[in-house]
C-alpha positions in Angstrom: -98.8 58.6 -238.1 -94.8 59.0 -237.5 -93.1 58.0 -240.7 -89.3 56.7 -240.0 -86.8 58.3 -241.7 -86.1 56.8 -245.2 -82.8 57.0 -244.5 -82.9 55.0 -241.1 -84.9 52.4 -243.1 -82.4 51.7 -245.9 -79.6 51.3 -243.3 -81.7 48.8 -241.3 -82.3 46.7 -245.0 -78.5 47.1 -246.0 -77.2 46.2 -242.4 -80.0 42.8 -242.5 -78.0 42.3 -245.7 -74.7 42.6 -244.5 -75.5 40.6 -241.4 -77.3 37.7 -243.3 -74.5 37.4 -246.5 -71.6 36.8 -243.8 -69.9 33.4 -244.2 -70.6 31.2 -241.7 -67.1 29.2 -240.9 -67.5 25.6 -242.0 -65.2 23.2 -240.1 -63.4 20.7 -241.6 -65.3 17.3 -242.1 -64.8 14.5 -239.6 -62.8 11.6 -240.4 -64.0 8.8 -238.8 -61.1 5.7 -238.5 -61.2 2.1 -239.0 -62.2 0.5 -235.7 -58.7 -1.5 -234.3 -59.1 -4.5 -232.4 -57.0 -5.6 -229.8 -55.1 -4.5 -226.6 -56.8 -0.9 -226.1 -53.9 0.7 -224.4 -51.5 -0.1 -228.0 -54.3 0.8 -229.7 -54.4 4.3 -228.1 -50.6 4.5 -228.4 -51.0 4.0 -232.0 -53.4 6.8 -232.6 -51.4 8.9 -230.7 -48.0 7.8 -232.5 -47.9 10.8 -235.5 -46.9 13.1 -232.1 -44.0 13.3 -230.1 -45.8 14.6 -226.9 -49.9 15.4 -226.6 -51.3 16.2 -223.1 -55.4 17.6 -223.1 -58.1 17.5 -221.4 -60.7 14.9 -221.4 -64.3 14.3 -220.9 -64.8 10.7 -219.8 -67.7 9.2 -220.2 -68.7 5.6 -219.6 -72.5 3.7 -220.7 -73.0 -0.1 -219.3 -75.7 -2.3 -219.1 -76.2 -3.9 -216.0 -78.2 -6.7 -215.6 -80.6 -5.1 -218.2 -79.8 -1.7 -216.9 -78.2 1.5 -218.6 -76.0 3.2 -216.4 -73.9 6.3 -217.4 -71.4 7.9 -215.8 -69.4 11.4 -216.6 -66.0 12.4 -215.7 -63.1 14.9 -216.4 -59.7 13.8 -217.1 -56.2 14.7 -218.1 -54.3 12.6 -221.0 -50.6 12.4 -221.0 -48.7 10.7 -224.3 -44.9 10.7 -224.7 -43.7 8.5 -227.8 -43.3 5.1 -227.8 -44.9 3.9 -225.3 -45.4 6.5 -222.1 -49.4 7.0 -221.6 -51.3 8.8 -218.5 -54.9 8.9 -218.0 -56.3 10.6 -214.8 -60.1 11.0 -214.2 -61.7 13.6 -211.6 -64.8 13.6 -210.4 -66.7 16.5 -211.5 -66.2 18.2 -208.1 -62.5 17.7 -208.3 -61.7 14.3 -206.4 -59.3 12.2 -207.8 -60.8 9.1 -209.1 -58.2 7.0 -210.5 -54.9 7.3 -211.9 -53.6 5.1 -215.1 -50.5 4.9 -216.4 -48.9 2.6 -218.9 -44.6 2.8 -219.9 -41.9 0.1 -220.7 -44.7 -2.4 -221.7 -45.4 -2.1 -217.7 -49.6 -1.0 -216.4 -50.0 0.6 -212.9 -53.5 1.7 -211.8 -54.1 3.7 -208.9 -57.4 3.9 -207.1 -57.1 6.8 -204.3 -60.4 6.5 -203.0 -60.0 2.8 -202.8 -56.5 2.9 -201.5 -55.8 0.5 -204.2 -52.9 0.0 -206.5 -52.6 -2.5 -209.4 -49.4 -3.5 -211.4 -48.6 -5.7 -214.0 -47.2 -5.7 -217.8 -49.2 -5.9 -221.0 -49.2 -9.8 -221.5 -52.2 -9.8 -218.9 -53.9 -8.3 -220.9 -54.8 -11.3 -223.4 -56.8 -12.7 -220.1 -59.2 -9.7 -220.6 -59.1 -10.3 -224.4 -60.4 -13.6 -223.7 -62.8 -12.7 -221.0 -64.6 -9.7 -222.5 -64.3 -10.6 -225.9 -63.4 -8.2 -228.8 -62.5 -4.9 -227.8 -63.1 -2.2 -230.4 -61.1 1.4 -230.4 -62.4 3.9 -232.8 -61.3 7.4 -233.3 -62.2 10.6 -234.7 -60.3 13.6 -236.2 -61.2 16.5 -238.2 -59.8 16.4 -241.9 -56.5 18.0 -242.1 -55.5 16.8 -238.1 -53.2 13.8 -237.0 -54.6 14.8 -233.3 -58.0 12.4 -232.6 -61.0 14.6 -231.5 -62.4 11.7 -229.4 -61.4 7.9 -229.2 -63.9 5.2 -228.2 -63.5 2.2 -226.5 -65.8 -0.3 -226.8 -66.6 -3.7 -225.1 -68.6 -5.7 -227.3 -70.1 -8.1 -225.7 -70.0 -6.5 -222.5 -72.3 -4.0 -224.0 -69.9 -1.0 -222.5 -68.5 1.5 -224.0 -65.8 4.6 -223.0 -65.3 8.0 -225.0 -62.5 9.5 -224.2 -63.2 13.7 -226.1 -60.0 15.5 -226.2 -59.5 19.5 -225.2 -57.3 22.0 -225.3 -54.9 19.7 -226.9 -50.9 20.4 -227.0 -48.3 18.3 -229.3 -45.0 18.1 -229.7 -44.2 20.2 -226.4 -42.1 19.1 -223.2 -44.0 17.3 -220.3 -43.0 17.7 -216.8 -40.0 15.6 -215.5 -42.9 13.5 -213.6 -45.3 13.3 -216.2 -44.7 9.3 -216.5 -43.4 8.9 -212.7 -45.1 6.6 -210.4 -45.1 7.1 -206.6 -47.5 5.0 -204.0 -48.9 6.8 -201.7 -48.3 5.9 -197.7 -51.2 2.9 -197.0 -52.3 2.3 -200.6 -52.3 -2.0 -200.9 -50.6 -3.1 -203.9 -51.6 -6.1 -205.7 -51.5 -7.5 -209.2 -53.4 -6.2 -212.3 -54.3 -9.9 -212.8 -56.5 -9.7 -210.1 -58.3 -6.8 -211.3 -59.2 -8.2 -214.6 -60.3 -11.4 -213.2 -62.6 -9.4 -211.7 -61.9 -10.5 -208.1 -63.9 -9.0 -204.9 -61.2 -5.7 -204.4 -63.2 -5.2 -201.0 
């Protein structure tokens, strides 16, 4: 019977010991915030307001209940935040088409729906109809301990049983944004109508 070299065997037991007895990096814990109620988009604004600038990536994802159903739905995006009050959200489908285009400045809301070829403006005092129509609207947020940059923020419809997370990447703050960052342009035979009509929840057809 081959014996293995004694010395080959105490350098496999010291390496196993080595190996094993290496700390592990523990990350710092996760600080879950009080839910805030109320117009999402100032909600967002205020999590956001410790920064000057953030842009990341996002993963979007959306679960609803219809009519007893679950439905879920996954999308990238792209999240733009200049201080006050300049946010940009763009989702993607995952194979790359543009899927709708949101962006909120000067207390003013314009939506963009390329596949649609739909636009929707309108200013934040719409919003109360939505308030009253969908009932409370929660937005959570999580950070790690030690971070003023949210991880992911949640969006949640109550009673509509439908809920959004919105989990940040590659994150960047405090650095300077394109001149069109916050720049809205129409494209050539997009209807325009108001944002009113959207959250009434009108036929868009």
């Amino acid at each position: 019977m081959m014996r293995r070299p004694v010395g080959f065997i105490l350098l496999s037991i010291l390496l196993g010991f080595f190996l094993s007895g290496c700390p592990k990096k523990v990350p710092p814990p996760t600080i879950f915030e009080k839910p805030l109620v109320g117009n999402p988009v100032e909600k967002i604004l205020e999590i956001f307001s410790s920064n000057e600038s953030l842009q990341a990536r996002a993963s979007i994802r959306i679960r609803t209940v219809r009519s007893g159903e679950e439905m879920n739905f996954a999308l990238n995006g792209f999240i733009l935040y200049q201080k006050p009050d300049k946010l940009r959200i763009l989702g993607y489908h995952p194979l790359g088409a543009s899927l709708f285009d949101a962006l909120y400045r000067d207390r003013k809301f314009f939506l963009l729906l390329p596949l649609q070829r739909k636009a929707f403006t309108g200013d934040d005092s719409e919003f109360d109809d939505l308030s009253e129509k969908a009932g409370p609207i929660e937005v959570l947020s999580e950070r790690r301990e030690g971070s003023e940059v949210p991880e992911r923020i949640r969006i949640h419809f109550v009673e509509k049983e439908t809920r959004i997370d919105l989990r940040l990447k590659d994150v960047e703050t405090n650095s300077s944004l394109p001149e069109d960052s916050f720049q809205w342009v129409i494209p050539e035979g997009v209807e325009v109508a108001s944002i009113s009509r959207l959250l009434r929840g009108r036929n868009l057809k």
